[in-house]
C-alpha positions in Angstrom: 69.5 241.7 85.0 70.1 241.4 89.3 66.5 240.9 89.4 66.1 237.7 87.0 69.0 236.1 88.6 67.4 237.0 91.7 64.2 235.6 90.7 66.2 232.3 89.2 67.4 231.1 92.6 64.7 231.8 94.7 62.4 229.5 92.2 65.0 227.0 91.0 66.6 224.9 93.1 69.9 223.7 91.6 71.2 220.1 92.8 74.7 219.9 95.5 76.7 217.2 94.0 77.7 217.0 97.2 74.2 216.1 98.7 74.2 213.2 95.7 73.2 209.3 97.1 73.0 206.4 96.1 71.3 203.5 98.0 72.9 199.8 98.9 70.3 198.1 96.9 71.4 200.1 93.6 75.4 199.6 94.5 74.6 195.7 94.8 72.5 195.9 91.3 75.5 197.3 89.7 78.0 194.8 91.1 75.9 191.9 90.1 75.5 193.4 86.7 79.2 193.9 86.3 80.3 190.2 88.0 77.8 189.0 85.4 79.0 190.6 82.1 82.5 189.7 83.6 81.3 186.0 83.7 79.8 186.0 79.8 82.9 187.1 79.0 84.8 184.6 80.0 82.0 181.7 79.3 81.4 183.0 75.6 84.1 181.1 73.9 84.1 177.7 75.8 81.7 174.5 75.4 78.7 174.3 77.0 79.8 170.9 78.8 82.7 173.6 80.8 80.2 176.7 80.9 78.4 174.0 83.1 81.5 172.9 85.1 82.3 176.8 85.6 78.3 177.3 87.0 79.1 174.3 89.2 82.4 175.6 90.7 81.2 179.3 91.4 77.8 178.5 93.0 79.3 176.2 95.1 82.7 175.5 95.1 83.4 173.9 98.5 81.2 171.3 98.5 81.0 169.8 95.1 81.7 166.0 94.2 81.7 164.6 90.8 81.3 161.4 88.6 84.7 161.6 87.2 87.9 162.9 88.2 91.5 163.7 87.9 94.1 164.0 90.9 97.7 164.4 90.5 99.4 164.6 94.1 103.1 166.8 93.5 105.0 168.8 96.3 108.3 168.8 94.0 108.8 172.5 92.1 109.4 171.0 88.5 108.3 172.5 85.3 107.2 169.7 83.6 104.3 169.3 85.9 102.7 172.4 84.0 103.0 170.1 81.3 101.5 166.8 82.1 98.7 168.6 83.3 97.9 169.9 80.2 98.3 166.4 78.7 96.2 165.2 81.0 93.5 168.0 80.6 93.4 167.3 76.8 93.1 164.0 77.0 90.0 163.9 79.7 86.2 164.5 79.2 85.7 168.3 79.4 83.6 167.5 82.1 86.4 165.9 84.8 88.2 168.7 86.9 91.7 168.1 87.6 92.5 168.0 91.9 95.8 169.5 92.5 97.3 168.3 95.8 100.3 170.3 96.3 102.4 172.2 98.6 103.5 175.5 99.9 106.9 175.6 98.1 105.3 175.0 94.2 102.0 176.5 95.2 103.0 179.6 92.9 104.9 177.9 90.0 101.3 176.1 89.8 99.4 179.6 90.3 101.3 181.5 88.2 101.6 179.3 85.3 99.6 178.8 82.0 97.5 176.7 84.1 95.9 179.7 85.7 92.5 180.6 83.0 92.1 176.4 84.3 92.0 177.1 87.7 90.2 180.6 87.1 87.3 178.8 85.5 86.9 175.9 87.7 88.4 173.3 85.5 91.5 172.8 88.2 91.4 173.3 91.9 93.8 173.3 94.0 94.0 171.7 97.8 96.8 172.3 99.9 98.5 169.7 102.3 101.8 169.4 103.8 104.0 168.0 102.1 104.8 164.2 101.5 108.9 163.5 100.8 109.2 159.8 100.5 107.7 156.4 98.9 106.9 154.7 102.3 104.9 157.9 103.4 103.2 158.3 99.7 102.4 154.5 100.5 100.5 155.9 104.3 98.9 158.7 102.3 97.3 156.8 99.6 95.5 153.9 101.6 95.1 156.9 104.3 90.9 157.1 104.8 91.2 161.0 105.3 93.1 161.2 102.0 90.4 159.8 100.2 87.9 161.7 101.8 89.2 164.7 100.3 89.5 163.5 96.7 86.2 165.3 95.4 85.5 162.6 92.8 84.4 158.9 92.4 86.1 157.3 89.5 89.5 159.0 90.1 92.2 158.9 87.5 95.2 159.2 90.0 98.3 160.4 87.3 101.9 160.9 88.4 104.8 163.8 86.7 106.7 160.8 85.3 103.0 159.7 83.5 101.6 160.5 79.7 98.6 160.4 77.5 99.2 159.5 74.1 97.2 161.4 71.4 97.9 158.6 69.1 95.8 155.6 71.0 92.7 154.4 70.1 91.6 153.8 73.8 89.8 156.5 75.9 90.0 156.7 79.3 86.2 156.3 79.0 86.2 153.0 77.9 87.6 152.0 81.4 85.2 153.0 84.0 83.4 149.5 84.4 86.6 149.0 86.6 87.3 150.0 89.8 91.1 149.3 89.5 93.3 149.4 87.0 97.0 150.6 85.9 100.2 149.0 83.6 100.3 145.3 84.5 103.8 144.1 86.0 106.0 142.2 84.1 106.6 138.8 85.8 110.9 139.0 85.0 110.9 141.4 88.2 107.9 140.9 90.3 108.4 139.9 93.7 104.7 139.7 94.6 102.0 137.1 94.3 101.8 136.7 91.0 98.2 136.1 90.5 97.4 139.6 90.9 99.8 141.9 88.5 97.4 144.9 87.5 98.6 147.2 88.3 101.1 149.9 88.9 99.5 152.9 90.3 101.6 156.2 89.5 98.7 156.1 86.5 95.6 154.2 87.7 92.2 154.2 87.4 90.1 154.0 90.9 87.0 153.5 92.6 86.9 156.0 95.3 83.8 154.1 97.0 86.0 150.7 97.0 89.1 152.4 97.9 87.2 153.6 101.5 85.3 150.8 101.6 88.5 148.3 101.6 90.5 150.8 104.0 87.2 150.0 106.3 87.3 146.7 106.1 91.4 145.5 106.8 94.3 147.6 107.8 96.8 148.6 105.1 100.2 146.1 105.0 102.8 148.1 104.8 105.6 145.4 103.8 104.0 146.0 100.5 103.3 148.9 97.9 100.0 150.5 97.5 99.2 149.8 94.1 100.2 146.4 95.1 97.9 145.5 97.9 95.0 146.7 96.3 95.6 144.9 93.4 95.6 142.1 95.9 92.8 143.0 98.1 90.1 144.5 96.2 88.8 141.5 95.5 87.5 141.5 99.2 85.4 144.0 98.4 83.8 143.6 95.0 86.3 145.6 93.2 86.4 144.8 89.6 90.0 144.6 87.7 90.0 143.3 84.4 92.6 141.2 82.7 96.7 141.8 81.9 95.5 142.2 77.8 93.1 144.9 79.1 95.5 146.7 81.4 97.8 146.5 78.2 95.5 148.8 76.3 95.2 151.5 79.5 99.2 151.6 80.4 102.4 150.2 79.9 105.3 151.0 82.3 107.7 147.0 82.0 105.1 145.2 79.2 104.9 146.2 76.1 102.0 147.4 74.1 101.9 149.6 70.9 99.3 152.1 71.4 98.4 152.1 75.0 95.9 155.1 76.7 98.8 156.2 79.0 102.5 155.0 79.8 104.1 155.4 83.2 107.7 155.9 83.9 107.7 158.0 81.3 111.3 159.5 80.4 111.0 163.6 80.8 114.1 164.4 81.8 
């Protein structure tokens, strides 16, 4: 018997688990290989218009500009913005991302919100900037070129937390894009302005990004007056199409009314 066990290990050579390797190129196979299961997971019950969108934001994340796109700028730790986010999510084209500008003191009710599997996918991002705490310096930021430049989308649909979609409107916020402005018309009992141009309020608009820069280029911003309101008045100077008060109507009502509008501003949450 001491001889065949003798005989055993001088002819067999039984493996050290401690001698046991494995090579980078097999440890980068198997993380591949589990990042992509992980990712048709995640894709397998979404359309193929957001398994798209998802592709897009992964491979390249930093540097990706789109057709078509949703900002909402909010440094304000509020609940309800979870909410109108969502409205607006389920009223857009699955295609248009949602731009969060926010700040550092509702960065993680927006992170740790149901708004998260959104953000995970690619279908929100978020860009962080200090914060903004009155309406003459919102005014600065949005006819501010380096704002602008970091809005990662053409046709922008800029929304506001007071701001709502309504599921029971025949109008899309496709049928729109032909303009490069457009937002609730002012009603003429209260508007101080020239009153030739009254479309429209901005808090929810419709804008060109291109005309936006290219109008910041061409004259300095007035500051006596709102934003919304000098480039309802000035766009013009640059091509910028805005269609009539009956069309605005049918996009969003804030002082004029309109039965069945797309959106309404000044909307009463509280």
């Amino acid at each position: 018997m001491k001889r065949i066990l003798t005989l055993t290990k001088t002819h067999l050579k039984l493996p050290n688990i401690c001698e046991f390797r494995v090579d980078k190129r097999t440890i980068k196979i198997i993380i591949l290989l589990t990042i992509f299961i992980i990712f048709i997971i995640i894709t397998s019950n979404i359309s193929l218009s957001d398994r798209k969108l998802i592709i897009k934001n992964i491979t390249n994340p930093a540097n990706n500009f789109y057709p078509c796109i949703a900002v909402l700028v909010e440094f304000r730790t509020v609940d309800h913005i979870i909410a109108i986010v969502h409205n607006v999510n389920y009223h857009i084209p699955s295609t248009w991302p949602i731009q969060i500008f926010h700040g550092k003191y509702n960065e993680n009710l927006i992170k740790n919100s149901t708004l998260a599997p959104l953000i995970a996918s690619g279908k929100i991002f978020l860009t962080f900037m200090e914060q903004v705490y009155d309406r003459a310096r919102t005014n600065q930021l949005f006819t501010d070129p380096k704002f602008w430049q970091r809005v990662r989308g053409e046709k922008v649909l800029l929304f506001q937390i007071d701001s709502v979609m309504c599921s029971n409107s025949p109008h899309k916020i496709t049928d729109f894009l032909q303009y490069d402005y457009i937002g609730a018309p002012w009603d003429l009992s209260f508007f101080s302005f020239d009153k030739q141009y009254r479309v429209g309020n901005g808090g929810f608009s419709l804008r060109s990004r291109s005309k936006i820069l290219a109008l910041l280029a061409l004259i300095p911003y007035d500051s006596r007056k709102p934003e919304d309101v000098w480039y309802a008045q000035n766009l013009h100077r640059v091509n910028g199409s805005i269609p009539s008060i009956e069309i605005a109507k049918t996009f969003s009502v804030e002082s004029m009314y309109y039965a069945r509008p797309l959106g309404v501003h000044r909307f009463p949450w509280n």
